[in-house]
C-alpha positions in Angstrom: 0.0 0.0 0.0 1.0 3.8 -1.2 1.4 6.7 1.1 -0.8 8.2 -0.9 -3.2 5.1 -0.4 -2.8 6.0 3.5 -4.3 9.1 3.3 -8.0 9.2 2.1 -8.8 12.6 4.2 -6.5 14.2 1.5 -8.1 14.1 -2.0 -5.8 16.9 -3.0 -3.0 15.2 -2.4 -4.1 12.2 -4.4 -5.2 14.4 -7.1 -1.8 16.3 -7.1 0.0 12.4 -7.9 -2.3 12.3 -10.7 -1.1 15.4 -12.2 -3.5 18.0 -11.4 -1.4 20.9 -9.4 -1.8 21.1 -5.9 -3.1 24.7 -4.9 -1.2 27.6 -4.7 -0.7 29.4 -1.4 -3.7 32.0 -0.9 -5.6 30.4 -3.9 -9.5 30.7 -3.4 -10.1 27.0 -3.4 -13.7 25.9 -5.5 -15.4 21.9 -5.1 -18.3 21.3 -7.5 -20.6 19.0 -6.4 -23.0 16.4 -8.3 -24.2 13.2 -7.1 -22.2 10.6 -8.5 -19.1 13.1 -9.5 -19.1 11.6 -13.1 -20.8 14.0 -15.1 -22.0 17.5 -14.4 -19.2 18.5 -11.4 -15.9 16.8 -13.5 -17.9 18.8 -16.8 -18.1 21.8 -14.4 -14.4 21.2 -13.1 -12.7 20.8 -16.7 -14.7 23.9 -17.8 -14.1 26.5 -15.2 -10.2 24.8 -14.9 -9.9 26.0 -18.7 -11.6 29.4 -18.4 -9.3 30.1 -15.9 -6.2 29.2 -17.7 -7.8 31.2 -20.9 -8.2 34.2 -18.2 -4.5 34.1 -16.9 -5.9 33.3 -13.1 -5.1 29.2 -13.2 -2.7 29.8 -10.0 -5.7 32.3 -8.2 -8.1 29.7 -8.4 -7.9 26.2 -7.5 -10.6 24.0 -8.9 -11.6 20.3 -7.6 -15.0 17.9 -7.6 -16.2 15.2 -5.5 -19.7 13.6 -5.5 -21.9 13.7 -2.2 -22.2 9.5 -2.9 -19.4 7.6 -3.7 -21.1 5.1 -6.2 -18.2 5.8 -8.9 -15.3 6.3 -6.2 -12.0 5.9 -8.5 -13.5 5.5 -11.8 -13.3 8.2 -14.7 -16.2 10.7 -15.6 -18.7 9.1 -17.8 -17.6 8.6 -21.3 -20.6 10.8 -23.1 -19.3 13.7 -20.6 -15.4 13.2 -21.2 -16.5 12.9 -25.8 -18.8 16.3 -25.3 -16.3 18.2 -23.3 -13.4 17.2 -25.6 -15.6 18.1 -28.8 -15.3 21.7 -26.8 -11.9 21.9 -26.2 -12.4 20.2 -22.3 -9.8 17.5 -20.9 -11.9 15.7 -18.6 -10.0 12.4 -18.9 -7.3 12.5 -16.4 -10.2 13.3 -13.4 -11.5 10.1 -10.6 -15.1 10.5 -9.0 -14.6 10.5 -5.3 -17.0 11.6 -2.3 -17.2 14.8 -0.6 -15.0 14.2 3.2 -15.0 15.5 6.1 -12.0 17.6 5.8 -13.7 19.2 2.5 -15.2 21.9 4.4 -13.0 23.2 6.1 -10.9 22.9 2.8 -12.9 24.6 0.4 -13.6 28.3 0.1 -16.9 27.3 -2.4 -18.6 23.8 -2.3 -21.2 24.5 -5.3 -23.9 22.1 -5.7 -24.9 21.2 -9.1 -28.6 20.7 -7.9 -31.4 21.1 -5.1 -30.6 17.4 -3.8 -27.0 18.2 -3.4 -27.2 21.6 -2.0 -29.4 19.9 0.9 -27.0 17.0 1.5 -24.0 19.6 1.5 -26.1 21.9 4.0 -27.0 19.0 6.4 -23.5 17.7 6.7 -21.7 21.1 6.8 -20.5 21.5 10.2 -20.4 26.0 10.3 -22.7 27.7 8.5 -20.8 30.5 7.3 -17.4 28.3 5.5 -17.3 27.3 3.4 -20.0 29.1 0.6 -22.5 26.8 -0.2 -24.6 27.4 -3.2 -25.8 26.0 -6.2 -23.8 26.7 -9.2 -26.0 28.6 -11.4 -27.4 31.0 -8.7 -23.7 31.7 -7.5 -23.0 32.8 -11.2 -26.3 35.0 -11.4 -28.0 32.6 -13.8 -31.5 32.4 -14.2 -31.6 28.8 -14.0 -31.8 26.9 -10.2 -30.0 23.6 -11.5 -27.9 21.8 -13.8 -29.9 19.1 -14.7 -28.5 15.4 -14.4 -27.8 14.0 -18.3 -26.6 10.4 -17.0 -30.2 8.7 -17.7 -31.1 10.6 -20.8 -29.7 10.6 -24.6 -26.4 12.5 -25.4 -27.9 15.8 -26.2 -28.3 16.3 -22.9 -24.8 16.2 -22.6 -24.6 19.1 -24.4 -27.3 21.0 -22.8 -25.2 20.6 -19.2 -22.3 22.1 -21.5 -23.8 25.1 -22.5 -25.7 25.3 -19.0 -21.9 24.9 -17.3 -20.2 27.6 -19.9 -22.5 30.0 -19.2 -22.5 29.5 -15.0 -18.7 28.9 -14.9 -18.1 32.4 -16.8 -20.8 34.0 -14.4 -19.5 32.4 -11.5 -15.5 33.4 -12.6 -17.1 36.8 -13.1 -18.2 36.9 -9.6 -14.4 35.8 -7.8 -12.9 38.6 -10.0 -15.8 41.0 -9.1 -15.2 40.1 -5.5 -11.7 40.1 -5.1 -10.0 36.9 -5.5 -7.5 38.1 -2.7 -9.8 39.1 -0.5 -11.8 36.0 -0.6 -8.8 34.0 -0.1 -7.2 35.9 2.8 -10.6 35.3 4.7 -9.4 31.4 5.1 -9.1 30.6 8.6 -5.5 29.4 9.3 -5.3 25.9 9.0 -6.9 25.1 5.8 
C-alpha cells in the first residue's frame, strides 16, 4: 500500500499524484458537487479549470469535484461527458469520482452544488454555517436557472445542454471571484486550511 493510499482525508493530495497541481498558497479554493461526480461536477471542473487558464488566473483559483455519494469512487467521468467536453476543447480524462469528506469543508472556500438534492446534502453535513459558501452553481454565477440538470439517464444531447448550461454558470461564477476580489476571498481562510 501507497502513502498516498494511507491518506484518504487528503483528495488533493491524491489528485496532485495524478497530475493536477496542488493549490497555490492564498488560492480561493472551488469543489463542485453532483451526485455521482461523473458528469456534471468533473464537466463543471474541466470547464471553469480551462476558463481560468484562458483568463490568466489558473494559480488564483484552484478548482476540484467530488460527488456527495461515492457510487463511482475511482472510476473516470462518464464517457458521453469526457466525448462532449473534448468536442469543446475540455480534458476531462485524467479526473477520478470520489465523495465529498469531512476535511472538504473546512478545505474549500466554495462547495457548489450542481442541484437542489446536493445543495441539501451539503447543508446538512456542513459543520459552520458561514465556510465554506454553499450554493448552487447557477445562482452563484447570477443565472436564471436553479439547477444543472442530471444527463446520466437521458440521450447525449443532454450532454450538451449541461455544457452550455456549465459555460455560461462557470463564466458568471468566474465573473463573480474577479468581481469580489479573488485576494480578499482567499485571505478570509481561517488558518489551518
Amino acid at each position: 500500500m501507497s502513502l498516498l493510499d494511507r491518506l484518504p482525508s487528503l483528495p488533493f493530495l491524491r489528485r496532485a499524484a495524478a497530475g493536477m497541481q496542488p493549490p497555490a498558497p492564498g488560492a480561493v479554493h472551488v469543489l463542485m458537487v453532483c451526485t455521482g461526480n461523473i458528469c456534471r461536477s468533473p464537466t463543471a471542473q474541466g470547464v471553469l479549470q480551462t476558463k481560468l487558464r484562458q483568463r490568466g488566473l489558473g494559480g488564483a483559483v484552484w478548482v476540484d469535484s467530488a460527488g456527495t455519494h461515492g457510487y463511482h469512487t475511482a472510476e473516470p467521468p462518464d464517457p458521453r461527458a469526457i466525448r462532449h467536453a473534448a468536442a469543446r476543447g475540455y480534458d476531462l480524462s485524467n479526473l477520478k469520482a470520489r465523495p465529498v469528506v469531512t476535511k472538504d469543508f473546512a478545505r474549500f472556500h466554495w462547495m457548489l452544488a450542481m442541484d437542489e438534492g446536493n445543495l441539501a446534502w451539503l447543508q446538512r453535513k456542513s459543520p459552520s454555517p458561514q465556510m465554506p459558501r454553499i450554493e448552487l452553481l447557477p445562482v452563484a454565477a447570477g443565472l436564471p436557472e436553479r439547477e444543472v440538470p442530471d444527463p446520466y439517464y437521458g440521450p447525449d444531447a443532454g450532454f450538451d445542454h449541461v455544457l452550455d448550461l456549465l459555460e455560461r454558470a462557470c463564466e458568471g461564477f468566474l465573473s463573480r471571484l474577479v468581481s469580489e476580489g479573488l485576494g480578499r476571498a482567499a485571505a478570509s481562510v481561517p488558518s489551518g486550511r
